[in-house]
TORMIVEX-608559 format. One record per residue (C-alpha): x, y, z; residue number from 1. Coordinates in pm, 1 decimal, m for minus. Example, Ala and Ser with C-alpha at 12.3 -4.5 7.8 and 13.67 -1.06 7.14 Angstrom:
<dopas>
((1230.0; m450.0; 780.0); 1)
((1367.0; m106.0; 714.0); 2)
</dopas>
This chain:
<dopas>
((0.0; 0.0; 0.0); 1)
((176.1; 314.2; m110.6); 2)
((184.5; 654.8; 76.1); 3)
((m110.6; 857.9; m2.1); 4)
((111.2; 1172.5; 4.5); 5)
((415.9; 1182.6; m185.3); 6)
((591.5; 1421.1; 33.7); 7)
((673.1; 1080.1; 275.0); 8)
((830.2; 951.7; m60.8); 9)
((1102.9; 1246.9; m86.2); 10)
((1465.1; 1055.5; m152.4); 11)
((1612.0; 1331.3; 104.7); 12)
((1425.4; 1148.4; 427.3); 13)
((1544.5; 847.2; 590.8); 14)
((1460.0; 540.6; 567.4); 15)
((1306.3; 389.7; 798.3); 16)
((1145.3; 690.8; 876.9); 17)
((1080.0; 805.5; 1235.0); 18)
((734.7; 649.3; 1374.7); 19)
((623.6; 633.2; 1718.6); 20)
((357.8; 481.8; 1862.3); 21)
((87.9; 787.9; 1905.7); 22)
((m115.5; 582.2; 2123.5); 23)
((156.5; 542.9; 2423.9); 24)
((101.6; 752.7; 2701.8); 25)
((m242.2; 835.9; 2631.7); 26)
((m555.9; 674.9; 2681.8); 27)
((m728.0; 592.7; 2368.4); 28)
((m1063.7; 779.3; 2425.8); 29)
((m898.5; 1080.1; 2496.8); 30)
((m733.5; 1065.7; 2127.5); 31)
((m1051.3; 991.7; 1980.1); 32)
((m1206.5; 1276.6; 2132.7); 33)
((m951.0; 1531.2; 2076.1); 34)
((m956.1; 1375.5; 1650.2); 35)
((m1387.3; 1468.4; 1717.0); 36)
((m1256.0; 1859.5; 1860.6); 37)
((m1013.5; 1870.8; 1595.2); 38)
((m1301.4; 1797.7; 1311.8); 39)
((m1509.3; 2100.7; 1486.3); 40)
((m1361.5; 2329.7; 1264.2); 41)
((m1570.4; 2639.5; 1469.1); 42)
((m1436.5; 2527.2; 1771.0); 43)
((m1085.9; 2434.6; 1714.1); 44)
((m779.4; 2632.5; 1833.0); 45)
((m574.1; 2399.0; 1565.5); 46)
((m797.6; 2499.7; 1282.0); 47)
((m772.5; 2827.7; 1324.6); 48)
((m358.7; 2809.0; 1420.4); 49)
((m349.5; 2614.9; 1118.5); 50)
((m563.8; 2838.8; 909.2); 51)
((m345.9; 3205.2; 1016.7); 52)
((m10.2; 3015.8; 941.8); 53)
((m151.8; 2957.8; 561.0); 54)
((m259.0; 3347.9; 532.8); 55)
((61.9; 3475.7; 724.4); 56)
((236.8; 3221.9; 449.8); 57)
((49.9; 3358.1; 158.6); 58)
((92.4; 3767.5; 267.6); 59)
((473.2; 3652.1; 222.6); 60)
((456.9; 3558.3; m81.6); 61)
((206.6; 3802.0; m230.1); 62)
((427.4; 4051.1; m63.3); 63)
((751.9; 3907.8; m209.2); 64)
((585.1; 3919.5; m589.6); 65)
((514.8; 4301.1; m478.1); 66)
((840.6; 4375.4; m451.4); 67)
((997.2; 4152.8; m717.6); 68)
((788.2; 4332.2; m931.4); 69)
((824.7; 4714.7; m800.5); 70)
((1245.6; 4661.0; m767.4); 71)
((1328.4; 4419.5; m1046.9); 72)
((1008.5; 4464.4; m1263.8); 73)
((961.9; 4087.4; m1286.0); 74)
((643.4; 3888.4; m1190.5); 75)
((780.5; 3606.1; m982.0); 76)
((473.4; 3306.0; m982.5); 77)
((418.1; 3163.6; m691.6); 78)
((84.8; 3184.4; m620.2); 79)
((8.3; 2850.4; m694.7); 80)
((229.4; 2690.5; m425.7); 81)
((m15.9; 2440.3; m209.3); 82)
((67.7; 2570.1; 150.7); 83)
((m70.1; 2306.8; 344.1); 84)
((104.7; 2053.8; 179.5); 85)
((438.6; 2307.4; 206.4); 86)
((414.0; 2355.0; 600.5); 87)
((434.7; 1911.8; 608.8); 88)
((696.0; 1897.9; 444.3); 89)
((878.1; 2124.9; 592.3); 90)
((800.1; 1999.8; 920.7); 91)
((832.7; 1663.8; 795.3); 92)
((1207.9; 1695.8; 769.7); 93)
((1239.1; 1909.2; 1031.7); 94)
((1113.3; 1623.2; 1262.5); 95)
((1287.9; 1333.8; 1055.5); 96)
((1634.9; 1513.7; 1113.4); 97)
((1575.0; 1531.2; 1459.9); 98)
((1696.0; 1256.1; 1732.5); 99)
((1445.1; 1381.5; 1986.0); 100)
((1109.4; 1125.6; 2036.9); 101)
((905.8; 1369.7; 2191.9); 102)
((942.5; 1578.9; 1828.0); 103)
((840.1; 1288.0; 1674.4); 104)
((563.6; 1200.5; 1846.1); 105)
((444.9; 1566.8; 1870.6); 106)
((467.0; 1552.6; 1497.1); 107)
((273.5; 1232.8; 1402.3); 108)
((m36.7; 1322.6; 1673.0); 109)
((m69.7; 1722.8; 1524.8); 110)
((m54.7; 1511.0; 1201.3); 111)
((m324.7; 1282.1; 1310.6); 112)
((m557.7; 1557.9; 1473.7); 113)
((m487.8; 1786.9; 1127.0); 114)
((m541.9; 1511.6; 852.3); 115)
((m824.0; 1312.5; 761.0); 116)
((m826.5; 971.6; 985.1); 117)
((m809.0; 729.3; 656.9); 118)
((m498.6; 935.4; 498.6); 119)
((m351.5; 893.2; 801.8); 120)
((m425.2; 562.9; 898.0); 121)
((m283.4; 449.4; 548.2); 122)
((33.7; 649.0; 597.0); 123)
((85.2; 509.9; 914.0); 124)
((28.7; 227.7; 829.9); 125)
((299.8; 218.3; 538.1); 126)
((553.2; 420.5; 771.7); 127)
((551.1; 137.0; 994.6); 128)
((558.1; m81.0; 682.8); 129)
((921.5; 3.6; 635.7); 130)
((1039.9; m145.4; 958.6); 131)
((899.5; m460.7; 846.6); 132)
((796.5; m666.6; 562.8); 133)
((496.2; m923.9; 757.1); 134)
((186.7; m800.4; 757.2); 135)
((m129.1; m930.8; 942.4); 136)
((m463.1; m932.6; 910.1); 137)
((m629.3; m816.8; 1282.9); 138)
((m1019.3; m789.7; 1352.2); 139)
((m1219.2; m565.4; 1625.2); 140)
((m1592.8; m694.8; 1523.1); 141)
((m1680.0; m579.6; 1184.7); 142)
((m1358.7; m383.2; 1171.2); 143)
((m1036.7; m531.2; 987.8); 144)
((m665.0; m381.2; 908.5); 145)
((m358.0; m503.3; 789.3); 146)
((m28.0; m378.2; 955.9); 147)
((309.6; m466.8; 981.8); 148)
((522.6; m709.7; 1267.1); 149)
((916.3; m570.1; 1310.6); 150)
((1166.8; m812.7; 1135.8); 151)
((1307.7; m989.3; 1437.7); 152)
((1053.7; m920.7; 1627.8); 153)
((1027.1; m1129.0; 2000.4); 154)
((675.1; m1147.0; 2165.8); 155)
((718.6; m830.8; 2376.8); 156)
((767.3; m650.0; 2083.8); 157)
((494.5; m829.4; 1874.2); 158)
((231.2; m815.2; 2133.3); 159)
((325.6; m418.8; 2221.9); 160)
((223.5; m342.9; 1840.1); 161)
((m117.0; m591.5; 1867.6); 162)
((m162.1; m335.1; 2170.0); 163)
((m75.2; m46.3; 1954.6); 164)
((m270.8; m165.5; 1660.9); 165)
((m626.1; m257.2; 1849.1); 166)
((m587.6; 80.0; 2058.3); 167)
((m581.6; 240.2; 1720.4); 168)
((m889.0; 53.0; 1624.0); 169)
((m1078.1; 186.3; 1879.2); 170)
((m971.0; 558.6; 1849.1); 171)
((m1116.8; 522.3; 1495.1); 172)
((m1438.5; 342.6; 1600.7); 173)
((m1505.8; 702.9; 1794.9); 174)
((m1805.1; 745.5; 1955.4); 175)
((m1962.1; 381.3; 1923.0); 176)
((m1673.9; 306.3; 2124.9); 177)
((m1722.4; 544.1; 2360.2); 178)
((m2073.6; 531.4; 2477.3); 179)
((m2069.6; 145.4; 2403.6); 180)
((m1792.9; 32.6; 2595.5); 181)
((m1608.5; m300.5; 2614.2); 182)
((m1330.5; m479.7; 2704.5); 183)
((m1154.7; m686.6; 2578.7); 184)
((m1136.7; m1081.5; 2698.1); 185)
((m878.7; m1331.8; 2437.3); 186)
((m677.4; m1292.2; 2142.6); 187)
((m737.3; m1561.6; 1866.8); 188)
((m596.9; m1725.2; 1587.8); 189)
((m930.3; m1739.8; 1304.8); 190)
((m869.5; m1896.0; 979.6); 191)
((m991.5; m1674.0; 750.3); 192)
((m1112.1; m1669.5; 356.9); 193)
((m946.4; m1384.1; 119.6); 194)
((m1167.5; m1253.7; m147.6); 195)
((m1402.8; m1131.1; m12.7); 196)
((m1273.4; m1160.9; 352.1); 197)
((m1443.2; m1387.3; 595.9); 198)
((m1346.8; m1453.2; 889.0); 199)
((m1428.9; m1854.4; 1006.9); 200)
((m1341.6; m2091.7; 1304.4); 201)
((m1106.4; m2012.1; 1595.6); 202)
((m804.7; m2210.4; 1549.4); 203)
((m666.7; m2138.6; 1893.2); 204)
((m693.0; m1850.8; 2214.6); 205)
((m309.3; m1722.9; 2251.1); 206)
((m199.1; m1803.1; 2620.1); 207)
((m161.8; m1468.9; 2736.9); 208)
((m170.2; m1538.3; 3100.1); 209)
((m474.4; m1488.7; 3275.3); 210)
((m586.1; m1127.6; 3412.1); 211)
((m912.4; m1185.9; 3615.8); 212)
((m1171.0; m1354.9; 3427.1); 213)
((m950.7; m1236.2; 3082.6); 214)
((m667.3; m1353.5; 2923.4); 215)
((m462.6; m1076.5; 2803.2); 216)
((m233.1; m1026.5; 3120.4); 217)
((98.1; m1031.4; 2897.0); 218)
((m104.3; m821.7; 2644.3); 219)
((m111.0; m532.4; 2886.4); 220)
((231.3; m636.4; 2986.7); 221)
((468.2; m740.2; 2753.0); 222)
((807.2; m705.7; 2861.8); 223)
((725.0; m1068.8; 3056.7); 224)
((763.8; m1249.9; 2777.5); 225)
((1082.2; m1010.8; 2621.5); 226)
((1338.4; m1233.9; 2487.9); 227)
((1034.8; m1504.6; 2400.7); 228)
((926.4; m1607.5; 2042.7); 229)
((653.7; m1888.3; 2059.0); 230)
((378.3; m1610.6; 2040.4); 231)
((553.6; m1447.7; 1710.5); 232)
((575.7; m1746.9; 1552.9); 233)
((196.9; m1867.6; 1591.3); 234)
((110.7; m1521.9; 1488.2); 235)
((316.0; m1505.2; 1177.1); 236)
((299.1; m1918.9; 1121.6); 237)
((1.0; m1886.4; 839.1); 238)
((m30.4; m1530.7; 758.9); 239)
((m228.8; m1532.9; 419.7); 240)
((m495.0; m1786.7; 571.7); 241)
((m487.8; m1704.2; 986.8); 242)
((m593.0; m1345.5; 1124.9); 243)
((m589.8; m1214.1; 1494.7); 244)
((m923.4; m1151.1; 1590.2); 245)
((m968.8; m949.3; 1929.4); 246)
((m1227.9; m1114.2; 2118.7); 247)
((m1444.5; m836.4; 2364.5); 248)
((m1769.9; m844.0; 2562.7); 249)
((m1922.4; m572.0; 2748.8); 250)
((m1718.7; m359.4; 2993.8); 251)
((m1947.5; m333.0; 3302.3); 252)
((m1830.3; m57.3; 3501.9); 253)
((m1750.9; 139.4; 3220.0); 254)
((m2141.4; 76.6; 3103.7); 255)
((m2281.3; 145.3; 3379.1); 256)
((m2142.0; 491.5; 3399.0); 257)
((m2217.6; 589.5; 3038.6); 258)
((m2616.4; 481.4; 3112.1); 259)
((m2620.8; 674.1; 3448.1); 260)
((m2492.6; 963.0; 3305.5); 261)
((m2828.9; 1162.4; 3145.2); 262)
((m2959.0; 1046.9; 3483.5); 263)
((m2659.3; 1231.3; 3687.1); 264)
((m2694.5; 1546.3; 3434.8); 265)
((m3043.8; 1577.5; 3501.1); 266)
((m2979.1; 1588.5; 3891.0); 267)
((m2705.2; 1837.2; 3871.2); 268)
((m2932.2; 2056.3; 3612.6); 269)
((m3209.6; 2023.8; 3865.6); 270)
((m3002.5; 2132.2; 4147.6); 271)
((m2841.7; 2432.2; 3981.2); 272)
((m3195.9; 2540.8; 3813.6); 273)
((m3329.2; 2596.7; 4120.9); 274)
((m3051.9; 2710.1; 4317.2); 275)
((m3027.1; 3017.8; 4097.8); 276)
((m3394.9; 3113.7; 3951.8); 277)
((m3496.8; 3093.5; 4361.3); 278)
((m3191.8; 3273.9; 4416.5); 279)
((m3355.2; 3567.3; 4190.3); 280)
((m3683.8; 3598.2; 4350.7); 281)
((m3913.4; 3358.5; 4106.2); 282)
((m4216.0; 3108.2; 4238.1); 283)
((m4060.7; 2810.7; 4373.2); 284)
((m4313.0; 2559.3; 4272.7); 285)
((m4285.5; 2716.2; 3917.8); 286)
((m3915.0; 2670.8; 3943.1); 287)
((m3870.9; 2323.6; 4034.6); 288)
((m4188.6; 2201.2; 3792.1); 289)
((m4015.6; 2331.5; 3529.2); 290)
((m3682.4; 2199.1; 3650.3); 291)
((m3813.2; 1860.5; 3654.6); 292)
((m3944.2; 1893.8; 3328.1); 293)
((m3652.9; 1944.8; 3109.5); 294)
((m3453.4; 1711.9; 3355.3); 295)
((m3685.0; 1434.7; 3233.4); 296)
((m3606.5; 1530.1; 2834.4); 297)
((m3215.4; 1516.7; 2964.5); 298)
((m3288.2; 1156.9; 3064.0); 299)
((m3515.2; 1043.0; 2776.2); 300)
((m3229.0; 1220.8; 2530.1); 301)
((m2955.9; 1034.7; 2645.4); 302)
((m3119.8; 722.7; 2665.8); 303)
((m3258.1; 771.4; 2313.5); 304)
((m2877.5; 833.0; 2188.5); 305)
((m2736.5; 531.2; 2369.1); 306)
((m3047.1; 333.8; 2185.6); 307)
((m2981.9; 448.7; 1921.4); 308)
((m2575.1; 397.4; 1846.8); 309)
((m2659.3; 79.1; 2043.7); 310)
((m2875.4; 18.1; 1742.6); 311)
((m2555.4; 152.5; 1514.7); 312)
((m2321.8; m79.1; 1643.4); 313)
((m2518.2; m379.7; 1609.9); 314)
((m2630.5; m326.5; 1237.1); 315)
((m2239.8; m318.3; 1135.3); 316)
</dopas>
């Protein structure tokens, strides 16, 4: 799968190019939510940032042809230049030529929250791509990708990029994810059928140590098994017929809160309603009546939305 922006193809950049993994550190909801903020174009500090570097870019130039023309009578053309795709590649090398992570990271997540989510994904994907040549076919649900194990990889380095690569997943499931929570319970080996893709029986659950009632304890720790290659090599054994499929049910703490929520909301609107209209002076029957009334469209809402992506997820 080739880059779908040729500036990653310049000869001048290294190869491999710097990657990091954007997802470390960070918890995965919080980087889908900030990708929703930075898609609120009215709302987003980035957009705008973004947005006054291209104008402050484009008085340069329009001022530069000004004076081209008024000291050496020439008409210098460079109106056409595509800024956006200047300022990346710029930046690009700045951050390739740099030894410092944090750069690179900062780079690739303003990246992320600035470009669409499938360019991205695809460049990232490919980026990776040129640290190794084995690729695997994953599954969340309905959702499938195809990324790239390390050469010489050992199962703490393997299973930290399954981690990587199913945290990703769920940043770009977004809000499904978010109000539907779940967690996730095994890691299997499926056979699966290419063309079109089907996934079909389990051909094994990888012993990942047990952690509670899951079994993803050296999932969420790796470095155990550093050093280790029996994991690797199941993974990687039959590549073009065997996927990793990421087995979940439903997380129910994390449930629970999202359904209590609208029911929370309403309490706290209820509260402060009253508290300051009673404050002012007004009827406090009126008050709290009316309090109580939009408190109950707070909790019908929210339990209409939750029905309704509910209803989302399940058609997918």
């Amino acid at each position: 799968m080739p880059f779908t922006l040729d500036i990653f193809e310049d000869p001048n950049l290294p190869y491999p190019l710097p990657i990091v993994d954007i997802t470390e550190g960070a918890r995965w909801w919080q980087l889908s939510l900030l990708k929703l903020y930075a898609q609120s174009y009215r709302l987003n500090l980035y957009y705008y940032l973004f947005k006054a570097l291209i104008y402050a870019l484009r008085f340069c130039a329009w001022l530069t042809q000004m004076l081209a023309w008024v000291l050496l009578r020439k008409d210098v053309k460079i109106s056409s230049f595509n800024y956006r795709r200047g300022i990346l590649k710029f930046t690009l090398h700045v951050m390739c030529h740099s030894k410092s992570e944090k750069i690179h990271r900062f780079w690739w997540q303003q990246y992320f929250y600035l470009s669409d989510i499938n360019d991205f994904q695809s460049n990232y994907i490919e980026a990776w791509g040129q640290r190794g040549q084995r690729r695997i076919h994953i599954f969340v649900e309905s959702d499938h990708l195809q990324v790239p194990i390390p050469d010489n990889a050992d199962d703490a380095m393997t299973l930290k990029h399954l981690r990587m690569w199913y945290k990703w997943m769920l940043v770009k499931r977004s809000l499904s994810e978010i109000l539907l929570p779940k967690a996730l319970e095994r890691v299997d080996r499926v056979h699966m059928r290419k063309y079109p893709l089907v996934l079909g029986d389990r051909v094994e659950t990888l012993e990942l140590g047990r952690s509670g009632r899951r079994l993803v304890n050296l999932l969420e720790d790796p470095e155990q098994v550093a050093g280790q290659f029996e994991v690797t090599r199941k993974i990687l054994k039959n590549i073009d017929t065997e996927g990793v499929e990421f087995v979940r049910g439903w997380d129910k703490a994390a449930i629970s809160v999202v359904v209590l929520t609208p029911f929370f909301m309403s309490l706290v609107f209820v509260g402060v309603w009253v508290g300051v209209f009673v404050h002012q002076g007004k009827d406090p029957q009126a008050v709290v009546q009316t309090a109580f009334t939009v408190a109950s469209y707070i909790v019908t809402v929210g339990a209409l939305i939750i029905a309704l992506v509910a209803f989302l997820d399940s058609r997918q």
